[in-house]
C-alpha positions in Angstrom: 104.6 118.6 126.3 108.3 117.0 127.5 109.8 117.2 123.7 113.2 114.7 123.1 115.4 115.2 119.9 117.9 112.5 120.1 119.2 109.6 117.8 117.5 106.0 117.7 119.0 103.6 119.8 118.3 99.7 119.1 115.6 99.5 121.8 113.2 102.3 119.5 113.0 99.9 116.4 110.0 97.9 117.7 108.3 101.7 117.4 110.4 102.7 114.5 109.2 99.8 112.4 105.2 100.4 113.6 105.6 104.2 112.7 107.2 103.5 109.2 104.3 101.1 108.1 101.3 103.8 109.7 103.2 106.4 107.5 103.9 105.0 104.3 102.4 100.9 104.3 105.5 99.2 103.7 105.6 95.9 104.4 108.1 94.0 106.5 110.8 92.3 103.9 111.2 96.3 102.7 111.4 97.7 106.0 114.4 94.6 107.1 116.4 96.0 103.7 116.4 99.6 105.6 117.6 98.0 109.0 120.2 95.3 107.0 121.6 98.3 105.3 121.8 100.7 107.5 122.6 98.5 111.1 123.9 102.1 113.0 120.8 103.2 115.0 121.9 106.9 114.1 121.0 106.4 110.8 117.4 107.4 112.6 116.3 110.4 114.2 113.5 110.7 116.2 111.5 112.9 118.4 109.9 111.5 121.4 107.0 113.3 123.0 104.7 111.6 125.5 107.3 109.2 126.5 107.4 107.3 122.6 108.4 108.1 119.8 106.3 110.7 117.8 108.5 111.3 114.4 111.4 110.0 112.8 113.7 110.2 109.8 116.3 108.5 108.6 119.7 109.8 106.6 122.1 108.6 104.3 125.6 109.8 103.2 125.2 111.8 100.3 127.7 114.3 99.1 127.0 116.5 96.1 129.3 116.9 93.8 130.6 119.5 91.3 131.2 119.6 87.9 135.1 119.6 88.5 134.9 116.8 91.1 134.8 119.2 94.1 132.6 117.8 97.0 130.0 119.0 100.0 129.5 116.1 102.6 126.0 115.9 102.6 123.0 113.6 104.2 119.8 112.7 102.4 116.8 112.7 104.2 114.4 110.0 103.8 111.3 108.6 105.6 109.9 112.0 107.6 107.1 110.6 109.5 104.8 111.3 112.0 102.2 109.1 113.8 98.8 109.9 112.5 98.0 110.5 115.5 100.2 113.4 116.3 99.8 115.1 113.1 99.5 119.1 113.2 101.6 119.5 116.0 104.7 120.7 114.0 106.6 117.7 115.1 108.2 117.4 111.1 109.1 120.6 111.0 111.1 120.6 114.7 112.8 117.4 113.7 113.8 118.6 110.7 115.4 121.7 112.1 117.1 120.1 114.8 118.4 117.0 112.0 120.0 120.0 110.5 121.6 121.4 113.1 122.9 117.3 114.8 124.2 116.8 111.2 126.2 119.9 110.9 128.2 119.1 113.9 128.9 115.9 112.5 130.6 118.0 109.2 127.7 117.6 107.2 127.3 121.2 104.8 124.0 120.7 103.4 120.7 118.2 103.3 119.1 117.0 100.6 115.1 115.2 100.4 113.4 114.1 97.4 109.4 115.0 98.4 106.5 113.0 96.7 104.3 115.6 96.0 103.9 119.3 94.8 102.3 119.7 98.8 105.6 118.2 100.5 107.8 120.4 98.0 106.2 123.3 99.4 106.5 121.9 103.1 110.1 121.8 102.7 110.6 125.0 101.0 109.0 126.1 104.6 111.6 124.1 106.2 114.7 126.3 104.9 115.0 123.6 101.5 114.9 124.7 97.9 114.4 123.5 94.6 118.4 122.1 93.1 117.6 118.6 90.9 115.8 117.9 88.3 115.7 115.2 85.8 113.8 113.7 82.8 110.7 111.5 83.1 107.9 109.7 81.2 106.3 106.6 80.0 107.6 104.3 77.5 106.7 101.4 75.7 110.2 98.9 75.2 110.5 97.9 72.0 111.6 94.6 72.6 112.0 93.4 68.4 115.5 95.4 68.8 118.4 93.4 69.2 119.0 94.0 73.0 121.8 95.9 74.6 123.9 93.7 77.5 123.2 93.9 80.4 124.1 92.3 83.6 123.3 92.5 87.2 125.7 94.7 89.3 126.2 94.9 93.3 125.9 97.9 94.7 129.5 99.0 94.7 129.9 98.3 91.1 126.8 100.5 90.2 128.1 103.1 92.4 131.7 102.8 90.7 130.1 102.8 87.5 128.0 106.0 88.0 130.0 108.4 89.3 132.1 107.3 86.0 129.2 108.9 83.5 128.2 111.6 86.0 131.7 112.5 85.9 131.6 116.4 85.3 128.4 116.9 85.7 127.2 118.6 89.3 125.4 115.8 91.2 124.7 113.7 94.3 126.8 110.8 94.9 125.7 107.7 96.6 127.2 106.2 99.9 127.6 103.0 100.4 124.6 102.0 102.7 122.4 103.9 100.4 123.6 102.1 97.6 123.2 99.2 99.6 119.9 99.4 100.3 119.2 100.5 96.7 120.3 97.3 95.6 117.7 95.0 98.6 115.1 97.0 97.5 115.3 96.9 93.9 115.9 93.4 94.0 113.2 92.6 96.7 110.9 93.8 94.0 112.3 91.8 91.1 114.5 94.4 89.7 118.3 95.4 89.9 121.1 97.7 89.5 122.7 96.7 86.0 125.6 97.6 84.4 123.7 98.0 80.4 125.5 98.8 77.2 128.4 101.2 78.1 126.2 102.9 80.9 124.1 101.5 83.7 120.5 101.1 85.3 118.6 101.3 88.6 115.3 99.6 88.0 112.7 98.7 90.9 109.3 97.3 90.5 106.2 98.6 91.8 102.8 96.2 90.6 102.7 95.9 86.8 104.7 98.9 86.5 108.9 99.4 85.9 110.1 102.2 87.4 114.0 103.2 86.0 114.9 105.0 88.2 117.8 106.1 86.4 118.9 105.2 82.7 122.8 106.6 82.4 123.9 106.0 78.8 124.4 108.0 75.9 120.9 108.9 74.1 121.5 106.1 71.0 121.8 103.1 73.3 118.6 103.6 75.6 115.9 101.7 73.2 118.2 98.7 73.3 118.9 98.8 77.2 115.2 99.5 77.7 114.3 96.2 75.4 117.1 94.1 77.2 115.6 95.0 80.7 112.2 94.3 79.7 113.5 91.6 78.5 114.2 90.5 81.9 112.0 91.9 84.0 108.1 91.8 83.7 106.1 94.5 83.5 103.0 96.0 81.5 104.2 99.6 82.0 107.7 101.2 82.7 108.5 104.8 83.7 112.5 106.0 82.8 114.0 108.8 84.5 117.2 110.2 82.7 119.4 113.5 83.4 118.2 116.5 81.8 120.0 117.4 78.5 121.7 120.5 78.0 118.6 123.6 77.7 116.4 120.9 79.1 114.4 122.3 82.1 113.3 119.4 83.1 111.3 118.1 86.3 111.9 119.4 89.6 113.3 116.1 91.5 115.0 116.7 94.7 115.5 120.1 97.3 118.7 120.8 99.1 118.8 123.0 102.3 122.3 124.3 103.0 124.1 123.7 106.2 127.2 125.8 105.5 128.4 128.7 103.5 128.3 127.9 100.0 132.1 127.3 98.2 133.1 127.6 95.1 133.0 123.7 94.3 129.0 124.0 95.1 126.8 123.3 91.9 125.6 126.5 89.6 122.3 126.0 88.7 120.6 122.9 88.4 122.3 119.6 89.5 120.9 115.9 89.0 120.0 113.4 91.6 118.7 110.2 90.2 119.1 107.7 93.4 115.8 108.0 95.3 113.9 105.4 98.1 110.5 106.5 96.7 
């Protein structure tokens, strides 16, 4: 075994792109938004075993931020994968490690992953992450006889403007801009959007007949009218909203964090809210 850590370079996408499509089926137009959005090969780490490519993850600006404005640089970690063939070898858990310590000499203090499933929350719980975000989620049915909220469609720097504006005071990850970037292809790609709605906004992607909001920032009373003026505007048979938890709400467990750096003062107490995913 002749194990390589080392950032992408432009010649590994051929291999990148095969690897992302074995792992998780994506088709080509989603995997272009990834490469459009994030053009820096470093955005992509890899480990090489066997003289290719084995594993691979990508990362994204993401600082977390308090609940009096104070920041941790952070990088979210998105797309672990490793070749079905090469499974069992611990090749996840050895990129992972050594992602954490690449980013910290970049200034990096912590790293944040949102895992699908209850089995990939307890992989990176093995990995040094734990539990930090959670949020609000379930199935609704738009009422669309309401008089709709406005809404309009936002790029990516607007949205991002626009959120930290209502998560202002509350301890969360902020987006980057390639991440918000990317948000915005991919949404879009699948006939959605990032909208600013009533006097809050939206991050709505598609997946078959189902809506997936993948956050809903507005106050309580306005979110039957936004949800009526999305469907409005997008067609689906089903829709799934995510919100931040309310205050005493213990909501879902959403997204892990794995510090890099001794905690400060600024770092969040308790749980913190993530909204933003690529899932």
């Amino acid at each position: 075994m002749n194990v390589i850590l080392r950032p992408a370079t432009v010649g590994d996408r051929p291999r990148l792109r095969a690897l992302w499509k074995l792992a998780f089926g994506d088709g080509d137009d989603y995997i272009d938004c990834f490469f459009a959005a994030c053009p820096d090969p470093e955005r992509v780490l890899v480990l090489e075993d066997g003289g290719g490519v084995q594993a691979m993850t990508a990362w994204f600006d993401m600082p977390l931020v308090s609940t009096n404005g104070g920041q941790w640089p952070g990088a979210y970690l998105y797309a672990v994968a490793t070749h079905p063939d090469c499974r069992g070898r611990g090749y996840a858990g050895n990129l992972l490690a050594w992602a954490g310590e690449w980013l910290r000499a970049k200034g990096f203090a912590c790293l944040t992953t949102v895992p699908a499933s209850d089995s990939l929350h307890r992989f990176f719980a093995a990995n040094g992450f734990e539990e930090q975000f959670a949020l609000t989620e379930g199935e609704v049915v738009p009422d669309i006889a309401l008089c709709p909220a406005p809404i309009r469609a936002v790029e990516g720097a607007e949205y991002g403007q626009l959120r930290e504006k209502l998560l202002s005071g509350t301890a969360h990850a902020a987006c980057g801009p390639e991440g918000l970037a990317y948000q915005q292809a991919v949404c879009r790609l699948s006939g959605g959007g990032l909208f600013a709605a009533g006097t809050g906004c939206a991050c709505v992607e598609r997946a078959g007949d189902r809506a997936v909001v993948k956050e809903l920032l507005a106050p309580a009373e306005e979110h039957a009218a936004i949800l009526a003026a999305l469907a409005k505007a997008i067609p689906a048979n089903r829709w799934l909203v995510r919100t931040p938890c309310q205050s005493g709400q213990e909501g879902t467990p959403f997204a892990m964090v794995r510090r890099l750096a001794k905690r400060p003062d600024q770092w969040p107490h308790g749980p913190a809210y993530f909204g933003l995913a690529f899932d």
